[in-house]
mmCIF file of the C-alpha atoms, coordinates in Angstrom:
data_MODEL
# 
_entry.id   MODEL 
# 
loop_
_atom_site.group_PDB 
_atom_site.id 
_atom_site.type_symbol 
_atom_site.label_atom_id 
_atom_site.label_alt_id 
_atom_site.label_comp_id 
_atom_site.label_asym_id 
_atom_site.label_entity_id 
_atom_site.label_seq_id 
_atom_site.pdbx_PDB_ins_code 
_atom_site.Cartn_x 
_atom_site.Cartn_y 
_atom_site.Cartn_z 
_atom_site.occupancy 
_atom_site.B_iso_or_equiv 
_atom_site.pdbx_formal_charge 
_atom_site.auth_seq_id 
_atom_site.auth_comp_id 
_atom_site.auth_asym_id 
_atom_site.auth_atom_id 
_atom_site.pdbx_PDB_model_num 
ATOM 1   C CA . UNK A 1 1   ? -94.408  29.359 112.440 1.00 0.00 ? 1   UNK A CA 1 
ATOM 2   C CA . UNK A 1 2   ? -93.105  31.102 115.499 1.00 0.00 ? 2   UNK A CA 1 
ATOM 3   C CA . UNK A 1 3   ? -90.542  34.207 114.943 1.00 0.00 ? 3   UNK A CA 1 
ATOM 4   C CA . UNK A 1 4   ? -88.043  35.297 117.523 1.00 0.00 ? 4   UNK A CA 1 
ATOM 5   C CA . UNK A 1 5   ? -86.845  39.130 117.183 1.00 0.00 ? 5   UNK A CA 1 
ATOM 6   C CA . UNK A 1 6   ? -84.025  39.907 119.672 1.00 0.00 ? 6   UNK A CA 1 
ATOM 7   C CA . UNK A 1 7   ? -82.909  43.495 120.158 1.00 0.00 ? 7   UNK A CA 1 
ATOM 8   C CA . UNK A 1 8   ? -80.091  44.578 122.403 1.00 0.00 ? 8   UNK A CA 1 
ATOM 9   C CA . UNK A 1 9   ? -77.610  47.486 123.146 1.00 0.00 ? 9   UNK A CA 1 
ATOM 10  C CA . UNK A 1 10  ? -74.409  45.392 122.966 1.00 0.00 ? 10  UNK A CA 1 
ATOM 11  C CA . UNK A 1 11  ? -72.409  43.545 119.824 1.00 0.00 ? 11  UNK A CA 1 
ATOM 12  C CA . UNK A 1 12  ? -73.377  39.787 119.512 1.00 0.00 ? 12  UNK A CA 1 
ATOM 13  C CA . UNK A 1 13  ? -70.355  37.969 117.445 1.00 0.00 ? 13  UNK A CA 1 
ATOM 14  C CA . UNK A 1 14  ? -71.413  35.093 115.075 1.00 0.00 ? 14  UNK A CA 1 
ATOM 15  C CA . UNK A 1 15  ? -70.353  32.524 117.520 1.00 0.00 ? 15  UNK A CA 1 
ATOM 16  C CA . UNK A 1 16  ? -72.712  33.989 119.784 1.00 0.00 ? 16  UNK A CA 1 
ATOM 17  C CA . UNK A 1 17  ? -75.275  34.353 117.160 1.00 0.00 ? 17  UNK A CA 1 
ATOM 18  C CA . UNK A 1 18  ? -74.924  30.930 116.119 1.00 0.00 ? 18  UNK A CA 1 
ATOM 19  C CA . UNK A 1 19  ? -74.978  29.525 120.127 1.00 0.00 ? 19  UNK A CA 1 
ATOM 20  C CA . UNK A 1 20  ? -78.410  31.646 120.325 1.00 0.00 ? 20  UNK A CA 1 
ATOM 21  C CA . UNK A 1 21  ? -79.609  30.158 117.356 1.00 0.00 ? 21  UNK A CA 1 
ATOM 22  C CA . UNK A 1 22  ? -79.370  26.591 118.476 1.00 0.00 ? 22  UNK A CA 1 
ATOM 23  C CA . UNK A 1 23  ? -80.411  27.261 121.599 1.00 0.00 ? 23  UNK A CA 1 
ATOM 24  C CA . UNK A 1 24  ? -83.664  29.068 120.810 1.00 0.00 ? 24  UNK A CA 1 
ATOM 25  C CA . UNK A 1 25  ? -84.148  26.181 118.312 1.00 0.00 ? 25  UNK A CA 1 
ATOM 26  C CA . UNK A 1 26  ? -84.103  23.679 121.343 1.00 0.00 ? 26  UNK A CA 1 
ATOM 27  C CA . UNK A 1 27  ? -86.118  26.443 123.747 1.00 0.00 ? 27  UNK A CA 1 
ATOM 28  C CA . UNK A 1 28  ? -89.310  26.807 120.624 1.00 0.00 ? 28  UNK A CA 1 
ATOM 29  C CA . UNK A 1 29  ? -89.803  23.077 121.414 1.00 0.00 ? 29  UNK A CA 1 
ATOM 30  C CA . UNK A 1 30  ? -91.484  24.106 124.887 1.00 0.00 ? 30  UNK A CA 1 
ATOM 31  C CA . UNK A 1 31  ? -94.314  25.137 122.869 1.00 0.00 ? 31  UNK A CA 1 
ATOM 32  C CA . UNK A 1 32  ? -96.437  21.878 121.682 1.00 0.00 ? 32  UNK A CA 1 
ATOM 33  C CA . UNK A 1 33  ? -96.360  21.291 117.978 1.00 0.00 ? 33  UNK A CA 1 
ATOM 34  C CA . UNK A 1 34  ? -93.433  24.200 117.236 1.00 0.00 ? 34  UNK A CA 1 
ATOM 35  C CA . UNK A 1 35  ? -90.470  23.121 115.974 1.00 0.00 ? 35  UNK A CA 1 
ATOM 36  C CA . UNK A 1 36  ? -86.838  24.528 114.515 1.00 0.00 ? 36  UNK A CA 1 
ATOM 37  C CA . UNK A 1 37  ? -87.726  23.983 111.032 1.00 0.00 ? 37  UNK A CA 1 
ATOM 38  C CA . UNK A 1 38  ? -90.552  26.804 111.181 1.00 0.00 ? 38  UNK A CA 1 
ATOM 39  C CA . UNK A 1 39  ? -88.626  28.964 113.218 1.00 0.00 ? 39  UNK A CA 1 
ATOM 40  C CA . UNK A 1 40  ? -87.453  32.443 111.936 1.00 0.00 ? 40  UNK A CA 1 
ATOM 41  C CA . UNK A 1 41  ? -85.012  34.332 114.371 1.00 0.00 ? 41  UNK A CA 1 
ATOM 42  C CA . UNK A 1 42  ? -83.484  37.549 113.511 1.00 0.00 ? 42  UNK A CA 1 
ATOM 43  C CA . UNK A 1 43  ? -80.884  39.277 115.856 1.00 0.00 ? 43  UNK A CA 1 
ATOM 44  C CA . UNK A 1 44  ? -80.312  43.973 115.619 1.00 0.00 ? 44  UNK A CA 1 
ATOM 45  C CA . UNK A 1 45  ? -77.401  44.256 118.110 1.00 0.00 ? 45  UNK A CA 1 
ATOM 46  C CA . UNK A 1 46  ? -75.700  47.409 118.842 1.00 0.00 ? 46  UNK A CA 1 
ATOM 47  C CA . UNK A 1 47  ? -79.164  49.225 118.925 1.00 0.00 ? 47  UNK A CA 1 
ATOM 48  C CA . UNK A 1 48  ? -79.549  52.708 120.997 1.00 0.00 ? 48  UNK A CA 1 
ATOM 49  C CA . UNK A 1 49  ? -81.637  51.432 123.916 1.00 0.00 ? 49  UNK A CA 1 
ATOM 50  C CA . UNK A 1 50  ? -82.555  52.388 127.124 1.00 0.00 ? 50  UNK A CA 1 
ATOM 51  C CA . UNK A 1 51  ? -84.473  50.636 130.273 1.00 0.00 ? 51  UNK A CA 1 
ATOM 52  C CA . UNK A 1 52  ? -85.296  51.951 133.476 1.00 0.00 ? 52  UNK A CA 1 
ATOM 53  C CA . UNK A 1 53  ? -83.663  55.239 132.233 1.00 0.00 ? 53  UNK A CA 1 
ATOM 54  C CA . UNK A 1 54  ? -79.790  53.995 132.007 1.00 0.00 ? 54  UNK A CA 1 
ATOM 55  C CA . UNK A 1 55  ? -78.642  52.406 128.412 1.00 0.00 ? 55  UNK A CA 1 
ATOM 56  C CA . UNK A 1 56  ? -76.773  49.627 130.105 1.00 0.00 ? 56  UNK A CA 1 
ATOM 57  C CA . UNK A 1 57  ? -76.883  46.113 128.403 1.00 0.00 ? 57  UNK A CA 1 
ATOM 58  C CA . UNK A 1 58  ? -80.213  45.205 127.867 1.00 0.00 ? 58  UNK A CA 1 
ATOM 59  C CA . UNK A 1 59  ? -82.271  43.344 125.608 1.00 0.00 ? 59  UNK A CA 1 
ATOM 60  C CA . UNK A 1 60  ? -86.390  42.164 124.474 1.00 0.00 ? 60  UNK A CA 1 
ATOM 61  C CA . UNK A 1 61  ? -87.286  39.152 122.572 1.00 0.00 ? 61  UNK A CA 1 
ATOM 62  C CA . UNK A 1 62  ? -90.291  39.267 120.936 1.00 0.00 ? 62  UNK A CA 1 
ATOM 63  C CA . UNK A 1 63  ? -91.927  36.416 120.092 1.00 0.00 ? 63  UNK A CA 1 
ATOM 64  C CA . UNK A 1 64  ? -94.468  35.854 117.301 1.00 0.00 ? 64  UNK A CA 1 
ATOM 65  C CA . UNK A 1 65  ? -96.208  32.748 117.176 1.00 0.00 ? 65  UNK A CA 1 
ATOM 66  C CA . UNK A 1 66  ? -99.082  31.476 115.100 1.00 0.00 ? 66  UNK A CA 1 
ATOM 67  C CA . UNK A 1 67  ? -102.055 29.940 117.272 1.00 0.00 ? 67  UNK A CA 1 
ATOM 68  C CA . UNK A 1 68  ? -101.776 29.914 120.688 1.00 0.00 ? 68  UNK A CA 1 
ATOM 69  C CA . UNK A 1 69  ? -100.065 28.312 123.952 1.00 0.00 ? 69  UNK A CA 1 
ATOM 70  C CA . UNK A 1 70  ? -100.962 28.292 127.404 1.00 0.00 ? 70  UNK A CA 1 
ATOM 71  C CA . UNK A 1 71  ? -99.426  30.632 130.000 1.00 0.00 ? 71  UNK A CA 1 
ATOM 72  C CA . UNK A 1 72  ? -97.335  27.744 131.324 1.00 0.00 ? 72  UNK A CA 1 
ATOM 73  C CA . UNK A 1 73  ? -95.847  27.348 128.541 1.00 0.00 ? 73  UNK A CA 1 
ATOM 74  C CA . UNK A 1 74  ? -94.768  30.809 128.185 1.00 0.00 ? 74  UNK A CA 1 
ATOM 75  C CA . UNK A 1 75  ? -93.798  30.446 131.725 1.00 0.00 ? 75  UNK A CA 1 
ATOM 76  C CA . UNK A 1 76  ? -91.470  27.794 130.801 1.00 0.00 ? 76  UNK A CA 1 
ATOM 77  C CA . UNK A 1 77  ? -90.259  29.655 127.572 1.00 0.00 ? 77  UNK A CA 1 
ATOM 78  C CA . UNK A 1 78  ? -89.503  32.921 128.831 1.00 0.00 ? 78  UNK A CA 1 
ATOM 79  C CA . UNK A 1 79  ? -87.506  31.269 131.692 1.00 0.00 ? 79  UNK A CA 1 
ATOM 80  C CA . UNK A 1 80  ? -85.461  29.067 128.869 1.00 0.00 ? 80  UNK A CA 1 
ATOM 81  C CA . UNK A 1 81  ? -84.986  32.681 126.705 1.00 0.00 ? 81  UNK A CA 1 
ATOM 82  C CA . UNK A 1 82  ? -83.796  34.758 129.614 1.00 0.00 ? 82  UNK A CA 1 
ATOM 83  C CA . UNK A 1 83  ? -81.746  32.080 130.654 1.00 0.00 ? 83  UNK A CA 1 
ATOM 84  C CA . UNK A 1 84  ? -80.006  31.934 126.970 1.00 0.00 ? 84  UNK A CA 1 
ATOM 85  C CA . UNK A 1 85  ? -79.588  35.380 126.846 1.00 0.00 ? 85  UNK A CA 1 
ATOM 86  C CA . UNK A 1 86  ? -77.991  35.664 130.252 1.00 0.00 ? 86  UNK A CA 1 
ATOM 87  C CA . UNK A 1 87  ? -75.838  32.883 129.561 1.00 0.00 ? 87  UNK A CA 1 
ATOM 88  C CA . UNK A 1 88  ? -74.416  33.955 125.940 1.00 0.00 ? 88  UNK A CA 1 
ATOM 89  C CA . UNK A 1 89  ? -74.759  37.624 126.061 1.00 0.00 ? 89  UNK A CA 1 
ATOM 90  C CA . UNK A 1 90  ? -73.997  38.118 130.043 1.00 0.00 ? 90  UNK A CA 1 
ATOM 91  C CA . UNK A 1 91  ? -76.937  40.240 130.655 1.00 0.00 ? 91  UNK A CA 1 
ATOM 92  C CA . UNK A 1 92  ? -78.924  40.489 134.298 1.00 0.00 ? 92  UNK A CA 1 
ATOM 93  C CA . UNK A 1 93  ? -82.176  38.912 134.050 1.00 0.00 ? 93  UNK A CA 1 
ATOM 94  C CA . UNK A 1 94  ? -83.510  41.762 135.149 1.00 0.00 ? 94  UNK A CA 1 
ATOM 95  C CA . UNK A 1 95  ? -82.779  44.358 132.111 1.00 0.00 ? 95  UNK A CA 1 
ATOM 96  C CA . UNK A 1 96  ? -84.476  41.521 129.912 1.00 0.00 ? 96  UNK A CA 1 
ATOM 97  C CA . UNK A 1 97  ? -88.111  41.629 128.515 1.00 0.00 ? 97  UNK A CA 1 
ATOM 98  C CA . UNK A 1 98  ? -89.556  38.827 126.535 1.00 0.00 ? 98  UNK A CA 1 
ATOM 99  C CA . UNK A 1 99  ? -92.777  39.774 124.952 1.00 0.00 ? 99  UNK A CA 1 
ATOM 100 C CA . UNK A 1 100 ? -95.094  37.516 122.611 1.00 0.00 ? 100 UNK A CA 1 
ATOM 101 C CA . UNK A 1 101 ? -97.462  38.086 120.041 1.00 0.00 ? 101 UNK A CA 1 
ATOM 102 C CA . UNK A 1 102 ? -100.289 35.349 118.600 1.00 0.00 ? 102 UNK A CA 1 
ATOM 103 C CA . UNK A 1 103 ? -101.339 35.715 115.115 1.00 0.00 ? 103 UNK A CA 1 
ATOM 104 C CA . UNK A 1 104 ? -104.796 34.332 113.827 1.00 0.00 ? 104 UNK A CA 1 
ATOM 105 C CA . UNK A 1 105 ? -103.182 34.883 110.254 1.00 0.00 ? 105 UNK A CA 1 
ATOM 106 C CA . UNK A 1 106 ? -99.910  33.663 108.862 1.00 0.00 ? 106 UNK A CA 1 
ATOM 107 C CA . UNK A 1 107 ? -98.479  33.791 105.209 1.00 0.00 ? 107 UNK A CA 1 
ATOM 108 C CA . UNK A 1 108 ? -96.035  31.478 103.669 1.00 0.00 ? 108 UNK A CA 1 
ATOM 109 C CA . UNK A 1 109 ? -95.508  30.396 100.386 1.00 0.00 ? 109 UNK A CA 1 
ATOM 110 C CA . UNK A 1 110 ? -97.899  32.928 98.585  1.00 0.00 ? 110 UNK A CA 1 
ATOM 111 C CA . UNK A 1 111 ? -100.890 31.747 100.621 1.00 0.00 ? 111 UNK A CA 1 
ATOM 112 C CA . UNK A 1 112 ? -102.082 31.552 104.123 1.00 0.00 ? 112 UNK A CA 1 
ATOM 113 C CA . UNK A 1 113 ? -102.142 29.158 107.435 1.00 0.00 ? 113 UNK A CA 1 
# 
């Protein structure tokens, strides 16, 4: 049940949607037991932004994931996110944050994990 929110300042096309979408789908992997078929991904593009006081392109991920992982693992995953979003949407590694989130309690279905 992971979920993958990416915000950024700049337009992302539906081919570049879709590429980001199969990517992260490949990237979620990293993380033992998660797979595409739980993962939710939702993209806002075009959204008023700043970082380190200039609104050039930037972007954060942030990642929800019920349970846990180790911080290799999230070593390994925000390495394979930056590296999507730097390859599809052209944006410096640098103006990129990738946050995460574990949740004890997840709902699906009408009842809970």
């Amino acid at each position: 049940m992971p979920y993958i929110a990416t915000s950024t300042n700049i337009s992302i096309s539906g081919r570049r949607k879709e590429a980001i979408k199969e990517r992260m789908g490949r990237a979620i992997e990293l993380i033992p037991g998660k797979t595409e078929g739980w993962l939710m991904l939702s993209f806002r593009d075009n959204v008023s932004m700043f970082f380190k006081g200039e609104d050039d392109p930037c972007a954060i991920c942030q990642v929800k994931l019920f349970g846990s992982a180790d911080e290799e693992v999230y070593e390994k995953l925000t390495e394979e996110l930056t590296d999507i979003l730097h390859e599809e949407l052209d944006l410096d590694p640098d103006r990129i944050y990738i946050t995460y989130e574990e949740i004890g309690v997840w709902g699906w279905n009408g009842g809970n994990f």
